[in-house]
C-alpha positions as CSV (number, residue, x, y, z in Angstrom):
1,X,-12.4,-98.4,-0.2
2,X,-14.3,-99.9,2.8
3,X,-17.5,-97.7,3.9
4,X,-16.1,-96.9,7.7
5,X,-19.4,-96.2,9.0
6,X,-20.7,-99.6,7.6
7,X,-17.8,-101.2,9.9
8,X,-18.7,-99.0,13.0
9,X,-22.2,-100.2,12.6
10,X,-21.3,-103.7,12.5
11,X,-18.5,-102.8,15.0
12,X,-20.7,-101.6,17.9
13,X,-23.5,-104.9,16.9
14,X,-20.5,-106.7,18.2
15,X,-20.8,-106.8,22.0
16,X,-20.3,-103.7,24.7
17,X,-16.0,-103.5,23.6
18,X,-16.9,-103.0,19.9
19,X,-19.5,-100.3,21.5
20,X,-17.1,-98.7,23.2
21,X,-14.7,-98.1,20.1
22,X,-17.4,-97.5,18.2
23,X,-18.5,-94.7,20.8
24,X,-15.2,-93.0,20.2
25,X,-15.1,-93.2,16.6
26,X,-18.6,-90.9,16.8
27,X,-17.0,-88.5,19.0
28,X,-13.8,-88.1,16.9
29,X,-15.8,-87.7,13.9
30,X,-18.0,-85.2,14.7
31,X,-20.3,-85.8,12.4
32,X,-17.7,-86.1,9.2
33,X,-18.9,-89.0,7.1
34,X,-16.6,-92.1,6.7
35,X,-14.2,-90.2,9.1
36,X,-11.1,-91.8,9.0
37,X,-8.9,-91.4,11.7
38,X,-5.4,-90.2,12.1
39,X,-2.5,-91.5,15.1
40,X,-3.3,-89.1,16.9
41,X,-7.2,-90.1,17.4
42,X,-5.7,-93.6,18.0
43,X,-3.5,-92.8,20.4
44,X,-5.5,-90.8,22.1
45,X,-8.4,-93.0,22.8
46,X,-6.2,-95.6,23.5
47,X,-4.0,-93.9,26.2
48,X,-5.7,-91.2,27.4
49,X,-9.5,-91.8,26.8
50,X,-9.9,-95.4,27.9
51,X,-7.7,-94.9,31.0
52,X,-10.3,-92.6,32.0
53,X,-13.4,-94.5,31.3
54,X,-11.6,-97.7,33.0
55,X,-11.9,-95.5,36.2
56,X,-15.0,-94.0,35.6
57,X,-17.1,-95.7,33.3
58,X,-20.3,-93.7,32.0
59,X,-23.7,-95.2,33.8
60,X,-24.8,-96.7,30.0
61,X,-21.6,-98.9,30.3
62,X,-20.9,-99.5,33.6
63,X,-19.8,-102.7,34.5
64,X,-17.2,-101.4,31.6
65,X,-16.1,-103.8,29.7
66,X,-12.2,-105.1,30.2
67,X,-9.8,-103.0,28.5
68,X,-8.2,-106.2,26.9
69,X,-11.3,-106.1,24.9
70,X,-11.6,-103.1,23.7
71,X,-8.5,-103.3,22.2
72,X,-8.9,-106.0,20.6
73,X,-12.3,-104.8,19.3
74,X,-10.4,-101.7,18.0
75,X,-7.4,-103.7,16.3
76,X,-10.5,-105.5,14.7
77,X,-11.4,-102.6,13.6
78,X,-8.6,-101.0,11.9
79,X,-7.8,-104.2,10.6
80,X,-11.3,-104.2,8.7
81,X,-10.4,-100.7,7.0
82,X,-6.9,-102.2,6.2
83,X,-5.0,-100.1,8.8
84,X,-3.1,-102.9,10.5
85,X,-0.4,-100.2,11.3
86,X,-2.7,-98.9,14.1
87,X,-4.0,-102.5,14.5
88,X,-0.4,-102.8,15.9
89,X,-0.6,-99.8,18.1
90,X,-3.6,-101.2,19.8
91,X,-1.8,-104.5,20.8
92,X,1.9,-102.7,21.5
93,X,3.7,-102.9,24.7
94,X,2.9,-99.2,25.4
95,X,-1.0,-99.3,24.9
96,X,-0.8,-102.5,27.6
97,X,1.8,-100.4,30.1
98,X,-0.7,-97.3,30.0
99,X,-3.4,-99.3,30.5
100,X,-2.1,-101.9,32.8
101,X,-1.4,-98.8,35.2
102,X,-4.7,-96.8,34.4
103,X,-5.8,-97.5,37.8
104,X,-3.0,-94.7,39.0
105,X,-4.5,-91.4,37.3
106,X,-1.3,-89.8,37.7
107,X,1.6,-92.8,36.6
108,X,-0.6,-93.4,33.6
109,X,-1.3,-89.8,32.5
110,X,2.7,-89.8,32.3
111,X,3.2,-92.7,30.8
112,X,0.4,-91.0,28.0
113,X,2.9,-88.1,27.7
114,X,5.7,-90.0,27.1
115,X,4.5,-92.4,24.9
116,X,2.6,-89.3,22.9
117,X,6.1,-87.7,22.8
118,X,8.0,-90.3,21.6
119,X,5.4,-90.9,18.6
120,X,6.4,-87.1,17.3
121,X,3.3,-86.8,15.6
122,X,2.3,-83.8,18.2
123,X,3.3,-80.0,16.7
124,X,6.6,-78.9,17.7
125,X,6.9,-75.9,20.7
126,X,8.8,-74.4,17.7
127,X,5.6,-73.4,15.9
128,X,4.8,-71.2,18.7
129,X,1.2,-71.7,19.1
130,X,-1.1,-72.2,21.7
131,X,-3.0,-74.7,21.4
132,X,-6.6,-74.5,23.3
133,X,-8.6,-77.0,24.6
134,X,-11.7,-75.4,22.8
135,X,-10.7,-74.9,19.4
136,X,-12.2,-73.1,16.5
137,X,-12.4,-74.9,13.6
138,X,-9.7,-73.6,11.7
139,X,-7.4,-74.5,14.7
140,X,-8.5,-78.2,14.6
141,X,-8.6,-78.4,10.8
142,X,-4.7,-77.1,10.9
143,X,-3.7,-79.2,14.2
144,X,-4.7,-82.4,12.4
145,X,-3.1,-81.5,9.2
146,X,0.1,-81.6,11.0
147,X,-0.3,-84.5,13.0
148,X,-1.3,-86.1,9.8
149,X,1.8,-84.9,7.6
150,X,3.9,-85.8,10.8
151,X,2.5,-89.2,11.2
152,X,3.2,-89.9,6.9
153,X,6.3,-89.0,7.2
154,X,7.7,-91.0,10.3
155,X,5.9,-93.7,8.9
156,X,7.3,-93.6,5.1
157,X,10.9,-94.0,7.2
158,X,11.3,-89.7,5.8
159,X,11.4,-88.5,9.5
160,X,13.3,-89.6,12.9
161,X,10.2,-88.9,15.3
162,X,13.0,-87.3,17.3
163,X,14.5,-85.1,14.9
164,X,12.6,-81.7,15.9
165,X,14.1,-79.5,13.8
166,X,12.5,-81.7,10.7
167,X,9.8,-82.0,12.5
168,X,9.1,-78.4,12.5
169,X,10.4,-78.1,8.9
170,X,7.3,-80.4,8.4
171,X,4.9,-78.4,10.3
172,X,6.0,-75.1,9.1
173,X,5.0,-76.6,5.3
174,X,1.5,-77.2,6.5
175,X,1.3,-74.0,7.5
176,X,1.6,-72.3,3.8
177,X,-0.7,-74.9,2.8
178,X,-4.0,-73.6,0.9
179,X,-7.2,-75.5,2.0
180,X,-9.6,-76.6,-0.9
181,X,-11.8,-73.7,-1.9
182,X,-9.5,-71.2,0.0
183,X,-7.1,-68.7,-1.7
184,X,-5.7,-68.2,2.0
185,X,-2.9,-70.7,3.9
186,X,-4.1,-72.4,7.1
187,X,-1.9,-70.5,8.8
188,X,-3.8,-67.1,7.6
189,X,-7.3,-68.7,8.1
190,X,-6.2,-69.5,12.0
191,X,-4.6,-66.2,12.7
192,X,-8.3,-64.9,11.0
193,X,-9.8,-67.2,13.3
194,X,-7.4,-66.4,16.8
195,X,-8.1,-62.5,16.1
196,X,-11.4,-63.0,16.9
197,X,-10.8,-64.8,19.9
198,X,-8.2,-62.5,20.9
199,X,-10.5,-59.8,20.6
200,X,-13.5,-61.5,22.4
201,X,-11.0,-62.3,25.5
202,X,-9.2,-59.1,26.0
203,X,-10.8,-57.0,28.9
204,X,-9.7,-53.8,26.6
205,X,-11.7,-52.3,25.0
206,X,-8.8,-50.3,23.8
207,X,-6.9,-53.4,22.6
208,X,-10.1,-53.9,20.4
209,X,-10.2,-51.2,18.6
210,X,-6.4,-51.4,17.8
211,X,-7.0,-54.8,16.9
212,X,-9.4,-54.4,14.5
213,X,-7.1,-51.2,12.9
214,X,-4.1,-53.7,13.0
215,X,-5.3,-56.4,11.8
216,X,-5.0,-56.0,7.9
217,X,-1.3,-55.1,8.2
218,X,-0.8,-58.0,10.2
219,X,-2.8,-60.7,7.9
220,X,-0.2,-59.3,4.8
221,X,2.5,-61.4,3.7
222,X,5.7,-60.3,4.9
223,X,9.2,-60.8,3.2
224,X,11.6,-62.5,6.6
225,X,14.4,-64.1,3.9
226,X,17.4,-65.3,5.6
227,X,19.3,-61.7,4.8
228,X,16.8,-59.5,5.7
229,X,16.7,-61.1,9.1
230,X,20.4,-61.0,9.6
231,X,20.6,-57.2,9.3
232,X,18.8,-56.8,12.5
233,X,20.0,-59.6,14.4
234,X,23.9,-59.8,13.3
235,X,24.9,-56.8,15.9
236,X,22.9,-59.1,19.0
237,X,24.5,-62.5,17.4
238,X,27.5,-60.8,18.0
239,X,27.3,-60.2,21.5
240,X,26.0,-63.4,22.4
241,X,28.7,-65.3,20.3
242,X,31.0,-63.5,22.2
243,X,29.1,-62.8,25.3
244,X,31.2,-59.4,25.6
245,X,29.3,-56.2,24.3
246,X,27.9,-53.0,25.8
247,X,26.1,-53.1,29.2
248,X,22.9,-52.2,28.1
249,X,23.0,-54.8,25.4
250,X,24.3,-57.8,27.8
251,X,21.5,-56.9,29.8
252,X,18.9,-56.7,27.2
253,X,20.3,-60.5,25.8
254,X,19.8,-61.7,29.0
255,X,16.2,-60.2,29.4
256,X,15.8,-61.9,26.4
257,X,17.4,-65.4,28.0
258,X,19.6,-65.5,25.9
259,X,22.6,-64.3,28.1
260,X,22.8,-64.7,31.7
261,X,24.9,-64.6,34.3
262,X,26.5,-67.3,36.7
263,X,26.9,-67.2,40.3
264,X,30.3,-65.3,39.8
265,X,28.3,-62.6,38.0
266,X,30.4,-63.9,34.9
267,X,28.1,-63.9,31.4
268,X,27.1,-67.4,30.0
269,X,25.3,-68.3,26.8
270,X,22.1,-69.9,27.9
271,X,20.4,-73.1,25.4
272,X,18.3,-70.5,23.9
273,X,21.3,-68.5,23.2
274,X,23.0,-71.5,21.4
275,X,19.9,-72.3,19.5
276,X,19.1,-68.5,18.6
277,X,22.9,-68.6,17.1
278,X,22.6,-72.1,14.8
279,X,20.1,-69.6,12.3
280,X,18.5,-66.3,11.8
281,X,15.5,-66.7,11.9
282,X,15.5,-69.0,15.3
283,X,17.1,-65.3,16.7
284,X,14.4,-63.0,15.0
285,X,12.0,-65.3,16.7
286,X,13.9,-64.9,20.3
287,X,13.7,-60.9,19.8
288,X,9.9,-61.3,18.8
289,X,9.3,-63.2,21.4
290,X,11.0,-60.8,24.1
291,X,9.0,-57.9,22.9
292,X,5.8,-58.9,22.1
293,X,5.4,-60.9,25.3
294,X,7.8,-60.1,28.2
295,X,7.8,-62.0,31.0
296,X,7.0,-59.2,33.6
297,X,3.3,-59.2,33.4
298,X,3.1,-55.7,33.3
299,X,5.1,-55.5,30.1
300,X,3.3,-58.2,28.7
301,X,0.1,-56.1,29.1
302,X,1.9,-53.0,27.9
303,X,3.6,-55.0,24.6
304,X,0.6,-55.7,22.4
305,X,-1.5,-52.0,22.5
306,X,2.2,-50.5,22.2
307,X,3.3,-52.5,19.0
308,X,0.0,-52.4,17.5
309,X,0.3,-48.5,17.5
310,X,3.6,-48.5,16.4
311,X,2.7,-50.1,13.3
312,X,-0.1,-47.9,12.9
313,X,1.4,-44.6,13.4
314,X,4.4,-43.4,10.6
315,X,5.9,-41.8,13.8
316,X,6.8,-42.8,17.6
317,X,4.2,-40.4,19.7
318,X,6.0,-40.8,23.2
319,X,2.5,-38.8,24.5
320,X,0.3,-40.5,22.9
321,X,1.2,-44.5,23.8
322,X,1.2,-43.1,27.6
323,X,-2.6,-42.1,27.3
324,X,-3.4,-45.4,25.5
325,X,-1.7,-47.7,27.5
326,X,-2.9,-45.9,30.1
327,X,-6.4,-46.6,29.6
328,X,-5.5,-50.3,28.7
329,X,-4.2,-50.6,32.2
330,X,-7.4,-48.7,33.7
331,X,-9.9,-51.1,31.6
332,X,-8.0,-54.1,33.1
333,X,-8.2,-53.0,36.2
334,X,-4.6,-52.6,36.6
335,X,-4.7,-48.9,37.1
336,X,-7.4,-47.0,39.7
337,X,-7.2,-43.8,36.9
338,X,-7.1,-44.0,33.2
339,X,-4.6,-41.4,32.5
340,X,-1.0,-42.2,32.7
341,X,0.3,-43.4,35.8
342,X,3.9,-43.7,37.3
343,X,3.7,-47.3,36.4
344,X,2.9,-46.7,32.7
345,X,5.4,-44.1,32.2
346,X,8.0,-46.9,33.8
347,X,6.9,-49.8,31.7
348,X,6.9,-47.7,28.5
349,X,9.9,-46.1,29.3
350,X,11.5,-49.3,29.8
351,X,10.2,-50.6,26.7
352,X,11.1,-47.9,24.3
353,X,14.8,-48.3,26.1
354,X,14.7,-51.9,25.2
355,X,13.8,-51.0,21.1
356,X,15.9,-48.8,20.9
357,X,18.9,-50.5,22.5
358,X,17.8,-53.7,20.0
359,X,17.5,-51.6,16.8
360,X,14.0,-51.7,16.5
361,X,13.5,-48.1,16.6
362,X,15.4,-45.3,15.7
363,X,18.2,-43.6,17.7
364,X,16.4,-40.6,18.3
365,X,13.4,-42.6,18.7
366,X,11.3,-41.0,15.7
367,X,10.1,-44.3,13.7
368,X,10.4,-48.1,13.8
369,X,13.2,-49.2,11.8
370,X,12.4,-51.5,8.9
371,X,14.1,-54.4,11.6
372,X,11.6,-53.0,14.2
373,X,8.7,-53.1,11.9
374,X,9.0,-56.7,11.3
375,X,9.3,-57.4,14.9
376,X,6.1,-55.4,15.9
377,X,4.2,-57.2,12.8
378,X,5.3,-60.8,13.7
379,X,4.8,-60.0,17.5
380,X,0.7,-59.0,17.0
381,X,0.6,-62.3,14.8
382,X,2.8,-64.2,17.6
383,X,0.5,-62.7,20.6
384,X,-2.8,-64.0,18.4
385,X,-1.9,-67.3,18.0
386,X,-0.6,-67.4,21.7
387,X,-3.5,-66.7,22.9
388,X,-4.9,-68.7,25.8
389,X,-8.5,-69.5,27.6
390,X,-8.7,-66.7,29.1
C-alpha cells in the first residue's frame, strides 16, 4: 500500500496547487498517520473549501493559485494512492460548475448542497441527530463511519444514493457497531459523549442533577421489537388511518403533525402522517418526538426534567414535578420565582393531558405505562443527541 504521507510530501514539493491539497490533507487528518480520506473529505474540499479560499485566499498563498490547478494536483494525488474514483470527482462537471461560480458565495454554497445531497453519502434526517459544528470525538469518529459505509455501498452499485430509507437502514447498522477495544456501540459511546455536553449547556442546574440520576437507565439497552411498539401506537394508527377518532386524540395527532386540518376545518393526513403509518417504529419515533421536544418552547423546556423524573420515580407525583420544573424555569430565567407558577402548572397540566390521552401514562395517572416508559427513555436519549451549540 502507498505511504500517503510520502505522496503529500512530494505532493506539496510540487508547486503552490500541490501545496494547497497538500494543506487540506493536514487539516483533515488531524494528525492521524497515512490518513486516508473518505468522499466526504473530497467533496468537501473540493466544493466547499476551495470556493472559499478562491475568494479569500490565506496571506501565505495569496496570489492563490488557479482552481484548475488544484484539481488537477488533487486528481494527481488520488491517482498516486490508486483512488482514481475520486481522481474522477476532482475533474467532474459538478466540481467545475461549483467552482466556475465560486465567485457568488451564495449560487455556489447551493450548488455545494445539491451536489453533497445528490452524493447520499451525508447521514439521513432519519437518524435524528444533531450534528454540531464542534464535535467530540466520538461524534466525528461515528459521522465518518457512516459516510464511509454510505459511500461503499453506493459505490459497490448496493445502494441508490436516493433511496433514503436504505440509506438509513445503512446508517442505523453503524450505529450498533462496536469500535475496536470497545465493548460499547458507537451509538452508546456518542450518547456517553452528548450527555456530557448536554449537561455542560443546560442553564439547570436542576436538569443536571436529573441527568446524571437518568443517565444509567437511559444508556441500557432497550427491547423496541416491531410488536412491542405496535401495542402503543396501533390505537393512534388508527385514528390517523382513518382520520376520525375522539376530539382529544385528533387534536393530540395533529399536535403531533401528524393530522391537521384544511381550510374547511376538515382533518387531513399530513406526509408525516403517511410515513408514521408505512411502520411502527417510524410512529413510535413521531410520539417520541412530540413529547420529548414539543414545538412550544415552553413545553420543550418543561419535557426533558418531566420525563427524566418520570423514569425515576415508580409513581407520577403531580406535586412534586410542579416544584421541579418550577425551579428549572426559575434557573433559566424563564420564571421571576422558583416555586410553581401559573405557567408551570399550565404546561404540566397540558403535558400530563397529552400522556395520558396517548397511553403513556395511566388512566388515573398513577404510573407510566410500559408504552410510556419507552417513550420517556427514548426521548432523554433523543433530546441528548439533539442537542445543539447552545
Amino acid at each position: 500500500m502507498q505511504d500517503v504521507e510520502a505522496v503529500v510530501e512530494e505532493l506539496a514539493d510540487r508547486d503552490d496547487a500541490g501545496l494547497v491539497v497538500a494543506a487540506c490533507w493536514y487539516d483533515v487528518s488531524n494528525d492521524r498517520p497515512n490518513y486516508r480520506m473518505s468522499q466526504f473529505d473530497v467533496q468537501n474540499f473540493l466544493w466547499l473549501t476551495l470556493p472559499q479560499l478562491l475568494r479569500d485566499p490565506p496571506p501565505d498563498l495569496d496570489p492563490m493559485p488557479g482552481w484548475r490547478d488544484v484539481v488537477e494536483e488533487a486528481a494527481w494525488f488520488f491517482e498516486r494512492l490508486d483512488q482514481p474514483r475520486y481522481a474522477e470527482i476532482c475533474r467532474g462537471p459538478r466540481t467545475r460548475e461549483i467552482l466556475e461560480s465560486a465567485h457568488d458565495p451564495i449560487h455556489s454554497f447551493e450548488l455545494y448542497a445539491l451536489a453533497t445531497h445528490e452524493s447520499g453519502i451525508m447521514p439521513p434526517p432519519g437518524l435524528r441527530i444533531t450534528w454540531l459544528d464542534d464535535p467530540g470525538p466520538r461524534e466525528q469518529d461515528l459521522y465518518d463511519a457512516i459516510t464511509r459505509a454510505l459511500e461503499r455501498a453506493i459505490a459497490a452499485g448496493e445502494l441508490d444514493p436516493t433511496d433514503d430509507a436504505k440509506r438509513l437502514g445503512v446508517a442505523a447498522t453503524v450505529l450498533e457497531q462496536l469500535p475496536d477495544g470497545h465493548t460499547q456501540t458507537m451509538q452508546d459511546l456518542m450518547l456517553t459523549e452528548r450527555f456530557t455536553r448536554l449537561r455542560a449547556t443546560t442553564r439547570s442546574q436542576t436538569v443536571r442533577e436529573l441527568l446524571v440520576r437518568v443517565e444509567p437507565d437511559v444508556a441500557k439497552p432497550l427491547d423496541l421489537t416491531s410488536d412491542i411498539l405496535l401495542t402503543g401506537t396501533r390505537p393512534l394508527g388508527a385514528v390517523v388511518h382513518d382520520r376520525d377518532g375522539s376530539a382529544p386524540l385528533v387534536r393530540l395527532l395533529v399536535k403531533l403533525e401528524l393530522l391537521g386540518y384544511d381550510n374547511a376545518g376538515d382533518v387531513y393526513r399530513t406526509d408525516d402522517g403517511e410515513r408514521a403509518l408505512a411502520h411502527p417504529v417510524l410512529f413510535f419515533e413521531a410520539v417520541v418526538n412530540g413529547f420529548a421536544a414539543p414545538a412550544d418552547p415552553l413545553a420543550r423546556l418543561a419535557a426533558l426534567p418531566m420525563l427524566a423524573m418520570l423514569i425515576l420515580s415508580d409513581t407520577i407525583d403531580v406535586d412534586m414535578l410542579l416544584d421541579r420544573i418550577g425551579i428549572v424555569f426559575f434557573e433559566t430565567a424563564r420564571s421571576d420565582s422558583p416555586g410553581p407558577s401559573d405557567t408551570v402548572r399550565e404546561v404540566v397540566r397540558e403535558l400530563l393531558d397529552d400522556m395520558q390521552t396517548a397511553g403513556l401514562v395511566t388512566s388515573d395517572r398513577q404510573r407510566l405505562t410500559a408504552f410510556g416508559r419507552r417513550v420517556a427513555l427514548v426521548g432523554v436519549r433523543m433530546r441528548a443527541m439533539q442537542v445543539t451549540e447552545e
